[in-house]
KOLPA-715974 format. One record per residue: residue number from 0; residue in three letters; z, y, x of N, C-alpha, C in turn. Coordinates in steps of 0.02 Angstrom, whole numbers. Layout:
NUM,ALA,Z,Y,X,Z,Y,X,Z,Y,X;
...
//
This chain:
0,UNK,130,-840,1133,95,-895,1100,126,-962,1120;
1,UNK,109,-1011,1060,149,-1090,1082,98,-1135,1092;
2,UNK,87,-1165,1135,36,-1227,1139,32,-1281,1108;
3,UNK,27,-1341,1106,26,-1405,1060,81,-1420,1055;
4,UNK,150,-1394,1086,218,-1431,1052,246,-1421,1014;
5,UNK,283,-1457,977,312,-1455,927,357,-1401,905;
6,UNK,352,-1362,864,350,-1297,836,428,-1314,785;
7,UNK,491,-1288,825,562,-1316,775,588,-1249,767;
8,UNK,597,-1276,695,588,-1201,627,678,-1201,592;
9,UNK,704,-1141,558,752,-1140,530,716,-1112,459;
10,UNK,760,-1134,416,753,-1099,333,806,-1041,314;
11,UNK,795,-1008,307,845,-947,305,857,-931,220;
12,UNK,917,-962,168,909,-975,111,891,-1038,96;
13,UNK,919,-1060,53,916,-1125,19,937,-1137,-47;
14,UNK,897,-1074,-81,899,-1068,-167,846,-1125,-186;
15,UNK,811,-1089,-238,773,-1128,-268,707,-1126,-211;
16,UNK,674,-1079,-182,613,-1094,-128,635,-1133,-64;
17,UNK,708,-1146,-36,716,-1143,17,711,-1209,17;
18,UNK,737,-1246,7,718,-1328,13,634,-1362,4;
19,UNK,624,-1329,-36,531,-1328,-45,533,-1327,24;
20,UNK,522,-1264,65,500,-1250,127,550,-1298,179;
21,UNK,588,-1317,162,612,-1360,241,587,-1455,241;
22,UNK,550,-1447,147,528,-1498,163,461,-1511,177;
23,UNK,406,-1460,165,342,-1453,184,362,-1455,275;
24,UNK,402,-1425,301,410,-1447,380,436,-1488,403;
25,UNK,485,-1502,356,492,-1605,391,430,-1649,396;
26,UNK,388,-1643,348,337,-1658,336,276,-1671,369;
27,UNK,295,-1591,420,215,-1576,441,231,-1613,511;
28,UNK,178,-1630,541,190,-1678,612,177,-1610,645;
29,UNK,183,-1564,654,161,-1504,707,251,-1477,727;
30,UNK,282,-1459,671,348,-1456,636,410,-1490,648;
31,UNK,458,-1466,642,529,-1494,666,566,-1467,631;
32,UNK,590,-1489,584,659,-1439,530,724,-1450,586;
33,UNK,753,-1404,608,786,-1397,660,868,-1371,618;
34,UNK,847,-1326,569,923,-1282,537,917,-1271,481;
35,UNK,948,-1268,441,975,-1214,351,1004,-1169,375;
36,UNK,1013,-1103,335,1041,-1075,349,1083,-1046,279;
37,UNK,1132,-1048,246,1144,-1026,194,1220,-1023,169;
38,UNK,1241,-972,113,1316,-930,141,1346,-994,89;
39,UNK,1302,-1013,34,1353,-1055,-6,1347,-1129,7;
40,UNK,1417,-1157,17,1450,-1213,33,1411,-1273,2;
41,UNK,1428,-1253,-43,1374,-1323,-91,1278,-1336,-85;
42,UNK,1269,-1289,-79,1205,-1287,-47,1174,-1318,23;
43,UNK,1238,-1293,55,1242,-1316,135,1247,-1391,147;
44,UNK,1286,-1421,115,1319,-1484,97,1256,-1529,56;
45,UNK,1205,-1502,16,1137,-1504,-1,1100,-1533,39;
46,UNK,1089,-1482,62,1018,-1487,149,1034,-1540,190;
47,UNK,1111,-1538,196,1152,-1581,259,1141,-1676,234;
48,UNK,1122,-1659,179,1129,-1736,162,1063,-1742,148;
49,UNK,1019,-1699,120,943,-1738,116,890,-1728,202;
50,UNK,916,-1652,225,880,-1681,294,921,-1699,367;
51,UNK,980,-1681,367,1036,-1701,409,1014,-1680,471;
52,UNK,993,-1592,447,1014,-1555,489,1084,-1507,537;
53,UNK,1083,-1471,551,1147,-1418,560,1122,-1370,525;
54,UNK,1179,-1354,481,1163,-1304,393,1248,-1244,429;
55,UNK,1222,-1191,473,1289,-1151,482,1261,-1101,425;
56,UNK,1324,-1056,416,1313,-997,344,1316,-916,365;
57,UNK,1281,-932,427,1276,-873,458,1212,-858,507;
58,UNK,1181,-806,509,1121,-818,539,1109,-791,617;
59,UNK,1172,-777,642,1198,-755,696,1223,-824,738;
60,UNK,1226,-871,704,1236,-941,713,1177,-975,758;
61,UNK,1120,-945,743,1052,-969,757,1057,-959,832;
62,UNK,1069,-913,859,1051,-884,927,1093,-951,968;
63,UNK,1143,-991,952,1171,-1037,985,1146,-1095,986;
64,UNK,1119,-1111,947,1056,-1160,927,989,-1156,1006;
65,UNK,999,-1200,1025,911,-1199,1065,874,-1217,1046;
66,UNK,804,-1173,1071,726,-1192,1066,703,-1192,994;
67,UNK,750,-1171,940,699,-1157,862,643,-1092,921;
68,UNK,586,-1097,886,547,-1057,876,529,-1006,831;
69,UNK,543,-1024,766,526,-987,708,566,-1002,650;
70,UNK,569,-946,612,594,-964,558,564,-953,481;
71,UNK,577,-965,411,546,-965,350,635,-902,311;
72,UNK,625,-821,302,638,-828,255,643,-828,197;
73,UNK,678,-842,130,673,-840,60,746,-850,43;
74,UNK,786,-771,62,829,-743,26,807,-694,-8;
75,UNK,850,-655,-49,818,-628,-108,794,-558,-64;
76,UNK,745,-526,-113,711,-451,-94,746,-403,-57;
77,UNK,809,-399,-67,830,-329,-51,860,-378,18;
78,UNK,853,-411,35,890,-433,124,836,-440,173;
79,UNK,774,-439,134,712,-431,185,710,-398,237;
80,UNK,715,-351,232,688,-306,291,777,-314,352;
81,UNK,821,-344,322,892,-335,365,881,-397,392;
82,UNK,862,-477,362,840,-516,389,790,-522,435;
83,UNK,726,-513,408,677,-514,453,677,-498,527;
84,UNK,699,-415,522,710,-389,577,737,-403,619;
85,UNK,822,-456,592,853,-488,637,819,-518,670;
86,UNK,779,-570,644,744,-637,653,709,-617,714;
87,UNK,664,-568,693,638,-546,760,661,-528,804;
88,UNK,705,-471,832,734,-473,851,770,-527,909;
89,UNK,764,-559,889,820,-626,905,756,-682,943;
90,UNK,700,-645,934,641,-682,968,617,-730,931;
91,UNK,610,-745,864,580,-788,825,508,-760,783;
92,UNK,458,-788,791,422,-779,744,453,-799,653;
93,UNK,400,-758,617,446,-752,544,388,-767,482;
94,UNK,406,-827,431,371,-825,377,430,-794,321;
95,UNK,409,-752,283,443,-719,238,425,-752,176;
96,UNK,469,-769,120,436,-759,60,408,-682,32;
97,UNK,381,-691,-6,363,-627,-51,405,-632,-98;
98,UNK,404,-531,-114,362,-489,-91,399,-479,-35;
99,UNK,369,-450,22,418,-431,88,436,-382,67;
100,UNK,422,-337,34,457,-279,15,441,-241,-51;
101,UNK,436,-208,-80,411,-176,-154,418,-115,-114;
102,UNK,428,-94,-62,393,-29,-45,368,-31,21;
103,UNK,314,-7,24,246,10,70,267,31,127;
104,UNK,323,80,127,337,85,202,343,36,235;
105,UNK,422,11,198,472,-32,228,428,-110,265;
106,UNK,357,-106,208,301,-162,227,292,-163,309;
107,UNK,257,-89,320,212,-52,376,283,-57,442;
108,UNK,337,-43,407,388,-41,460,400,-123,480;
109,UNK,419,-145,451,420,-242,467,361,-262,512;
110,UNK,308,-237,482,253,-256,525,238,-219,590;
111,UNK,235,-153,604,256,-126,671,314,-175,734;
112,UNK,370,-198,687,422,-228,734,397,-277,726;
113,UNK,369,-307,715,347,-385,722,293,-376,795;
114,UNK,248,-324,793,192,-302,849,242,-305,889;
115,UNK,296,-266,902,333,-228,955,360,-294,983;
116,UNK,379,-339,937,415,-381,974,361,-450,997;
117,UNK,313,-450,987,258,-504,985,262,-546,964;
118,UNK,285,-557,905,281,-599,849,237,-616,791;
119,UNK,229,-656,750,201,-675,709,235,-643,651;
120,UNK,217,-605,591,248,-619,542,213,-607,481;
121,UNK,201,-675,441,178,-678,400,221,-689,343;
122,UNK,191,-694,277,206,-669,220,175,-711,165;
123,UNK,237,-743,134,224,-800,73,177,-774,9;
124,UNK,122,-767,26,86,-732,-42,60,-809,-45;
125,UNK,91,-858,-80,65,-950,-91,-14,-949,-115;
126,UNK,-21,-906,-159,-87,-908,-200,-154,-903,-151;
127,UNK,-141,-872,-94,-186,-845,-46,-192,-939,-26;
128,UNK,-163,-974,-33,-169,-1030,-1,-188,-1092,-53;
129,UNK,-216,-1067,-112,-202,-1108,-149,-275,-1140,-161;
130,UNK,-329,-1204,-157,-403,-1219,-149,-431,-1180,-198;
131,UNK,-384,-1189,-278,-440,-1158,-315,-444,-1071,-310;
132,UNK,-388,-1064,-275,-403,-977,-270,-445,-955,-235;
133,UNK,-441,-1002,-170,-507,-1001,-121,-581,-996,-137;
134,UNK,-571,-1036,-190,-634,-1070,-213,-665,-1022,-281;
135,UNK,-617,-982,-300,-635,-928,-346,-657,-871,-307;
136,UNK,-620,-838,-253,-631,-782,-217,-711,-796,-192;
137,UNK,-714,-862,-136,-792,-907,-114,-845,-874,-185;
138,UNK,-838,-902,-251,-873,-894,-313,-888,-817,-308;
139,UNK,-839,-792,-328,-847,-699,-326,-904,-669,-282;
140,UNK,-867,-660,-243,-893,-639,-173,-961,-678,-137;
141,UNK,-984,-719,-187,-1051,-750,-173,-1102,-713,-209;
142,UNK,-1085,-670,-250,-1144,-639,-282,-1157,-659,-337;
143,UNK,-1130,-756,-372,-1174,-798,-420,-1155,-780,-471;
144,UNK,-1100,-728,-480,-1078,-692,-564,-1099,-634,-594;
145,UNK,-1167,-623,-543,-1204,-549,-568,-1145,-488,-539;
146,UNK,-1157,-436,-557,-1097,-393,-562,-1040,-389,-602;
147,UNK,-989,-392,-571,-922,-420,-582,-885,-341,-653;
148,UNK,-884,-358,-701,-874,-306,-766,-784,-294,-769;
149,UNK,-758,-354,-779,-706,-374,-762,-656,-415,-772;
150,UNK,-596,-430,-756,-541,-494,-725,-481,-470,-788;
151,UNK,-480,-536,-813,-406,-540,-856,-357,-585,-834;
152,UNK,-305,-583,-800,-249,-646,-760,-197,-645,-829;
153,UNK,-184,-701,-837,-124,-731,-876,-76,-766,-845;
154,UNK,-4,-763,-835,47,-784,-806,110,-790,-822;
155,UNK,129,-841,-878,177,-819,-951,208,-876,-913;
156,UNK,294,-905,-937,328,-961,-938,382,-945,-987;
157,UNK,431,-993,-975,499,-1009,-1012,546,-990,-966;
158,UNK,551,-936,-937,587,-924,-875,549,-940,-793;
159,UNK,544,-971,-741,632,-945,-719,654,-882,-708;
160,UNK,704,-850,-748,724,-777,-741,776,-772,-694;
161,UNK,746,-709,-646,762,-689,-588,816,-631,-573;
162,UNK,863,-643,-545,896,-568,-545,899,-523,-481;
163,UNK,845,-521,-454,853,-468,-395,789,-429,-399;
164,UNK,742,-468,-452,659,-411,-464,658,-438,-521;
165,UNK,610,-423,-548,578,-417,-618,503,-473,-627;
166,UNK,484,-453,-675,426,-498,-694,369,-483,-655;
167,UNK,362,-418,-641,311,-383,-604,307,-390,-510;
168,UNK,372,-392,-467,374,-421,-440,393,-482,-414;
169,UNK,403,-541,-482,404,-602,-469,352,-631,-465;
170,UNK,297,-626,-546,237,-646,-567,189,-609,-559;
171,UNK,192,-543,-578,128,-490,-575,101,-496,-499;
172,UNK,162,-516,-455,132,-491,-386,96,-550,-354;
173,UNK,82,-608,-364,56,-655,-375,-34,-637,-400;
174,UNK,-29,-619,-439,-95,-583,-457,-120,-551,-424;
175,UNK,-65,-499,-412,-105,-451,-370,-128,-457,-311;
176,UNK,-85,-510,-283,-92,-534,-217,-180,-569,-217;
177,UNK,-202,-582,-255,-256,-642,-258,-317,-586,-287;
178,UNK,-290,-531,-319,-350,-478,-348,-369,-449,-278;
179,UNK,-305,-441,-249,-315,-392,-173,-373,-420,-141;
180,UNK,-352,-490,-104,-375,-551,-81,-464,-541,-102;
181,UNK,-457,-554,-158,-528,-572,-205,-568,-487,-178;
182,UNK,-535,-443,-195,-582,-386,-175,-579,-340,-105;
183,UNK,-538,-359,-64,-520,-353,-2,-493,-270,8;
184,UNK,-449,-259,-66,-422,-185,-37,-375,-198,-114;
185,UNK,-325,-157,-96,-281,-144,-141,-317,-113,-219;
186,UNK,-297,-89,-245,-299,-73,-321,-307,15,-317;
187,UNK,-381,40,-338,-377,84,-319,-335,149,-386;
188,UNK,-357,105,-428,-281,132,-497,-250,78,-509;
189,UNK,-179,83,-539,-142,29,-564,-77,87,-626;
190,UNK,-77,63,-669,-12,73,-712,-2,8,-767;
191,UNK,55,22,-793,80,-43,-836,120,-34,-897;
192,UNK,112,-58,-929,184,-56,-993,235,-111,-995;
193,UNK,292,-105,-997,338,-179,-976,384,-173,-1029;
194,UNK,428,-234,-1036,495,-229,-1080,536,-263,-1050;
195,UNK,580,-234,-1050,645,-296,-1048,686,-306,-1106;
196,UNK,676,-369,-1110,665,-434,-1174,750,-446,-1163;
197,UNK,812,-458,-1110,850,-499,-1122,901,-449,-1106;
198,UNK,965,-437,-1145,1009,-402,-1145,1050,-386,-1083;
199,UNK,1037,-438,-1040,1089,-450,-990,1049,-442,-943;
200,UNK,1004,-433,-932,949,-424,-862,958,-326,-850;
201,UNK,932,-330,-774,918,-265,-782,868,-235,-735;
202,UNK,801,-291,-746,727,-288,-735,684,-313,-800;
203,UNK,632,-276,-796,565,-288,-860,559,-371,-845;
204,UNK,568,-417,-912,532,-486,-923,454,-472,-922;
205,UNK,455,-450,-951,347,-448,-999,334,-380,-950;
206,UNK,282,-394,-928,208,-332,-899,149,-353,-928;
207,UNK,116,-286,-962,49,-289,-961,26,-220,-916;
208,UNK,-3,-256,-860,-28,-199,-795,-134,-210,-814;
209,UNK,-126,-130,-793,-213,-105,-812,-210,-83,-736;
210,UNK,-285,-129,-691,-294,-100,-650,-365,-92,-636;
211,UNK,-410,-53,-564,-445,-53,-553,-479,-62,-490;
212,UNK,-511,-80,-486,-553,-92,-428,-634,-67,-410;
213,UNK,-630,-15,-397,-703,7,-403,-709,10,-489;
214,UNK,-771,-7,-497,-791,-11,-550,-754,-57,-593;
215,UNK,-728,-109,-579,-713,-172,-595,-646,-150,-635;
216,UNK,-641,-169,-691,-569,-167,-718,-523,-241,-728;
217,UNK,-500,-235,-707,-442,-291,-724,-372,-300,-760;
218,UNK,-342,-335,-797,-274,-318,-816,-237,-399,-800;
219,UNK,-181,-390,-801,-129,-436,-796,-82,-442,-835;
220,UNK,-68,-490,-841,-1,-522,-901,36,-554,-891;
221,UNK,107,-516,-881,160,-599,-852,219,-592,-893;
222,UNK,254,-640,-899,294,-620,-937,332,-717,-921;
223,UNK,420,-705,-899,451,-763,-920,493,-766,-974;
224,UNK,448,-749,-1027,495,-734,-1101,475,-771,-1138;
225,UNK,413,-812,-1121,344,-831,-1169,352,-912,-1169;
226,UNK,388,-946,-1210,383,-1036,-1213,313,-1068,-1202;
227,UNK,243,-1026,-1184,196,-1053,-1185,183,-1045,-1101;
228,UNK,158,-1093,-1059,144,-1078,-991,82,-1061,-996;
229,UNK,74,-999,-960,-9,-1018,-934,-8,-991,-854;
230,UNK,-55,-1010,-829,-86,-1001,-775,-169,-973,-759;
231,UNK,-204,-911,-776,-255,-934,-771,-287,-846,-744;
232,UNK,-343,-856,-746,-383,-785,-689,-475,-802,-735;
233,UNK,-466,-761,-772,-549,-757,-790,-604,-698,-745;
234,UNK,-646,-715,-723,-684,-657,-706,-749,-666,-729;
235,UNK,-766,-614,-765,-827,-585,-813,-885,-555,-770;
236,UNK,-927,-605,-752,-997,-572,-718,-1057,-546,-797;
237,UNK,-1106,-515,-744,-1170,-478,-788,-1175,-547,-798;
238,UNK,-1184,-592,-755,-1254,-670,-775,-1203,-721,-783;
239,UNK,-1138,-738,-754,-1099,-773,-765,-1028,-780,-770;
240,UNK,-975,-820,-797,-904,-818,-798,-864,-867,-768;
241,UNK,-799,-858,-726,-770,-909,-704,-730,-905,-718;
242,UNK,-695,-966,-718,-609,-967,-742,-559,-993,-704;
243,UNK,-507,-998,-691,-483,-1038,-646,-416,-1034,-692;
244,UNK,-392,-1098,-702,-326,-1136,-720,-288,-1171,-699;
245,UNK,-233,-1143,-670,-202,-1187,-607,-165,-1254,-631;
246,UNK,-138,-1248,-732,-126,-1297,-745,-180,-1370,-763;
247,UNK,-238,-1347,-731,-302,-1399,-742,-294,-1421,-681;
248,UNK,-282,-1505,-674,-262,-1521,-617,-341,-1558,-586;
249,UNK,-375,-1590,-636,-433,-1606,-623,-491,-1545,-607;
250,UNK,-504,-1516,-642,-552,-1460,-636,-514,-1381,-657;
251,UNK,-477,-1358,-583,-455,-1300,-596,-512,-1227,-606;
252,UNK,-563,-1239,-586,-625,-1214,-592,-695,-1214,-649;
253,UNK,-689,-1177,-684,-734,-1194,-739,-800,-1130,-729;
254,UNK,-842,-1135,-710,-917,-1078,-715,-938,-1100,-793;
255,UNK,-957,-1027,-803,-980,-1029,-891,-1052,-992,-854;
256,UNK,-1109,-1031,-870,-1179,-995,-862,-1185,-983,-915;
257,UNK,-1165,-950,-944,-1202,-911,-1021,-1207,-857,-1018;
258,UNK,-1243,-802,-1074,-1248,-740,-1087,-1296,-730,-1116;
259,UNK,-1300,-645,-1132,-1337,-610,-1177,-1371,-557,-1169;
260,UNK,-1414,-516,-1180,-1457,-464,-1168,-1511,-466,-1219;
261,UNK,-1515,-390,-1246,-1536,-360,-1298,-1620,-368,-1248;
262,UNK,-1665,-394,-1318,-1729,-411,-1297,-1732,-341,-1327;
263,UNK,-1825,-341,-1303,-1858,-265,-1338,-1874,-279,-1411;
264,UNK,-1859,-231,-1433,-1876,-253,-1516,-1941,-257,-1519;
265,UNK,-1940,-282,-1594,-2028,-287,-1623,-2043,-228,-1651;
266,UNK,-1988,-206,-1675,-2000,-138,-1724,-1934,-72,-1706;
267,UNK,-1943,-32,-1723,-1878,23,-1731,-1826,-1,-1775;
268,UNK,-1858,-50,-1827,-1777,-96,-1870,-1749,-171,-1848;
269,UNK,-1805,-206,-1830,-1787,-266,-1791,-1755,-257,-1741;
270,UNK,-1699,-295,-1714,-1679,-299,-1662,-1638,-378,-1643;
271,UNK,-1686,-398,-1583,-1664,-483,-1570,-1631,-475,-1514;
272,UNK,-1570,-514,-1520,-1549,-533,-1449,-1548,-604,-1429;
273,UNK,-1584,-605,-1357,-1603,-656,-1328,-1550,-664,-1288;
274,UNK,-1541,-766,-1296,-1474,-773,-1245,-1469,-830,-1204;
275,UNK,-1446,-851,-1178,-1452,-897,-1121,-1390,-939,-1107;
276,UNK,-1419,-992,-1100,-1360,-1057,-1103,-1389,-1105,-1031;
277,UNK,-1367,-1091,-985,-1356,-1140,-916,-1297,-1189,-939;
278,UNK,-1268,-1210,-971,-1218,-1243,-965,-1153,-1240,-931;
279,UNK,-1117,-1283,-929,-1054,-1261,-885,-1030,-1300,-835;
280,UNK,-1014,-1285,-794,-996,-1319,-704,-937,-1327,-682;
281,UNK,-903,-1367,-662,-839,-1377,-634,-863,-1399,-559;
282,UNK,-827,-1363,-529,-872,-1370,-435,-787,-1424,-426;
283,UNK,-797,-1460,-373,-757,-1489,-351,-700,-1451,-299;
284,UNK,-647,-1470,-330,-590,-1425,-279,-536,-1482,-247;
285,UNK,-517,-1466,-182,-486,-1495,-131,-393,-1509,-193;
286,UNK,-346,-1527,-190,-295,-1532,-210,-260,-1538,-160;
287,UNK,-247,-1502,-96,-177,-1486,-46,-134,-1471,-74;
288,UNK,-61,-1453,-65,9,-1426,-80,12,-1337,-59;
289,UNK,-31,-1284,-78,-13,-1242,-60,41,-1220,-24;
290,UNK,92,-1249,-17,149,-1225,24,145,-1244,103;
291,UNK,119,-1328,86,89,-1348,162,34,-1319,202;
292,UNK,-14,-1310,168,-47,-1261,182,-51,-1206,233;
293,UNK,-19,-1173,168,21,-1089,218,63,-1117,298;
294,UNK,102,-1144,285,116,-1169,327,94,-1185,374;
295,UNK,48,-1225,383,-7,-1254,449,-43,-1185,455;
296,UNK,-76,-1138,412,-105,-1084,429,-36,-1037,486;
297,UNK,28,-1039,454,77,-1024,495,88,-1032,559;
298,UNK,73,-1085,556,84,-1131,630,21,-1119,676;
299,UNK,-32,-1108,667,-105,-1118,680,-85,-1028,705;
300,UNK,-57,-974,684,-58,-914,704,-20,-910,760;
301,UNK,28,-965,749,96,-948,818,45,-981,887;
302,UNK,12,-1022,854,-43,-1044,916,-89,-1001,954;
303,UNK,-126,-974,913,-162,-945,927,-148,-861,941;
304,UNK,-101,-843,911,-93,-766,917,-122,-729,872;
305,UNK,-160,-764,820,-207,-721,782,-164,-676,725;
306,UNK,-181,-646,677,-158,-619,631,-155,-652,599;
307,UNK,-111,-660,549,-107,-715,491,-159,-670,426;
308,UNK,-173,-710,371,-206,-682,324,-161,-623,293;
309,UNK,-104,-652,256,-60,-628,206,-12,-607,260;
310,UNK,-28,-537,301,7,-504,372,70,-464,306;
311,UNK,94,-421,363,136,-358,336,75,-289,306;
312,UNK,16,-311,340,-46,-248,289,-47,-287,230;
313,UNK,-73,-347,230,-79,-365,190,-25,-369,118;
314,UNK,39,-349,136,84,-361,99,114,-301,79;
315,UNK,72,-231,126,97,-153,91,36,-159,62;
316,UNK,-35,-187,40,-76,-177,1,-50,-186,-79;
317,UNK,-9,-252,-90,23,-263,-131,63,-240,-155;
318,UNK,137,-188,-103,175,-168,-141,153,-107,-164;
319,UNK,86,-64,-145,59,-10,-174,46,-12,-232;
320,UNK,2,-87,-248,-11,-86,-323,64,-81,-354;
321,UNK,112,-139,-315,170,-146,-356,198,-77,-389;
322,UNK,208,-30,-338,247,9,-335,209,56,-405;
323,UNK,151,73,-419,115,88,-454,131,69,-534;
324,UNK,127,9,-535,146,-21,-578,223,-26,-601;
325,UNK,251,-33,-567,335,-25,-585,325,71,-588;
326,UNK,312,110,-590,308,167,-607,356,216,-539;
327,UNK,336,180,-483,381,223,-430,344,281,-372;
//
């Protein structure tokens, strides 16, 4: 464990997430962006001029470096488990992007060596960090939606298309990550239908995934094929409905008190249905930077020793559904 000092971090990757993350830690006063780490030149030459760090293109480089503590990575999927392990290894606590892995072992195995070596290692599921997700799961799990029937997630864009996973573990897992979250266990069915939309790819653009949860059915929709963005998570109670829209910057939270139920008839041919209008509620939600967030929750674990939320369980819960869903 680290006490109140200052906690100096490397970024491992410096694609499109990796600069995000070295600037939420310049940022944070707990934090010290200390290194980049990344193989291409121009990238390096990037970092070096907006935080004027030491950007070496090797991660064997690090060990010569003193006193980083930890590192963030977000190179692509398939270097996870060869990175990470290093990382640890090498005595660093580790934030991963997601998914840490699309298979369940390889999850359970990351997370074992992280125990072994007494480390931290948590796992970029952002959404877990995000107020209004908080604030939807809080809603759920309060009881105020009657019994929960079930959840439709929408998650469409104009790209950005990915070439090392697919739509399902770019976007779908995003969902799933927050269905998990919301019901505190993986998906006890999951299958999907997908396409791949672009000639030159060779992962599914579009998923439509059918899952379940107990009783509760849910499906998901992602797709970066679709010129229309959405962002959004409906859940269907007996007495009430919530919505959450991440592109609603004012009120990402919408409660629908309405509904319906078949009164007793007057006769064997009459039949009235009586219905009910509470109106509709937007609860007030916090607006943090999800990335900062995670982060300070990051930092707050290396302190304390605790488990992080979005652990390595937490992240073979996910690739189960995944794996389900991609049909493996």
């Amino acid at each position: 464990m680290i006490g109140a000092q200052t906690i100096r971090m490397a970024v491992i990757g410096c694609g499109r997430w990796g600069p995000n993350h070295a600037r939420v830690i310049d940022e944070n006063p707990k934090t010290e962006l200390a290194a980049c780490v990344d193989s291409d030149p121009a990238r390096r030459s990037a970092m070096i001029a907006r935080f004027g760090v030491p950007c070496p293109e090797d991660t064997r480089q690090l060990s010569e470096m003193n006193g980083i503590d930890a590192v963030v990575v977000a190179t692509p999927v398939e270097t996870h488990f060869s990175v990470v392990t290093e990382m640890l290894d090498q005595g660093y606590h580790v934030l991963c992007e997601k998914p840490l892995s699309s298979d369940v072992h390889t999850c359970i195995e990351m997370g074992l060596h992280a125990q072994e070596a007494g480390k931290i290692l948590m796992v970029g599921h952002i959404f877990l960090f995000n107020d209004g997700i908080r604030t939807l799961a809080e809603i759920v799990q309060s009881g105020h939606l009657g019994d929960i029937l079930y959840v439709e997630a929408n998650r469409t864009n104009l790209g950005p298309v990915r070439t090392d996973v697919g739509a399902a573990a770019d976007l779908a897992t995003h969902d799933i990550s927050i269905l998990n979250f919301i019901f505190g266990k993986a998906a006890d069915y999951a299958g999907a239908v997908t396409r791949l939309c672009s000639p030159n790819s060779e992962h599914e653009d579009v998923v439509f995934a059918i899952m379940r949860y107990g009783d509760v059915v849910t499906s998901i929709h992602a797709s970066w094929a679709e010129p229309i963005k959405t962002r959004t998570i409906k859940v269907v109670g007996s007495r009430r409905t919530v919505v959450w829209d991440d592109l609603s910057i004012q009120h990402p939270i919408t409660i629908y008190d309405r509904g319906s139920e078949p009164s007793t008839p007057d006769d064997f041919i009459s039949f009235k249905l009586a219905r009910h209008d509470g109106g509709i509620h937007m609860p007030t939600v916090e607006h943090r930077e999800p990335l900062a967030t995670q982060l300070s929750e990051f930092v707050a674990c290396i302190g304390s020793g605790e488990k992080p939320l979005s652990d390595a369980v937490f992240a073979a819960s996910v690739a189960s559904t995944l794996q389900a869903i991609e049909g493996r």
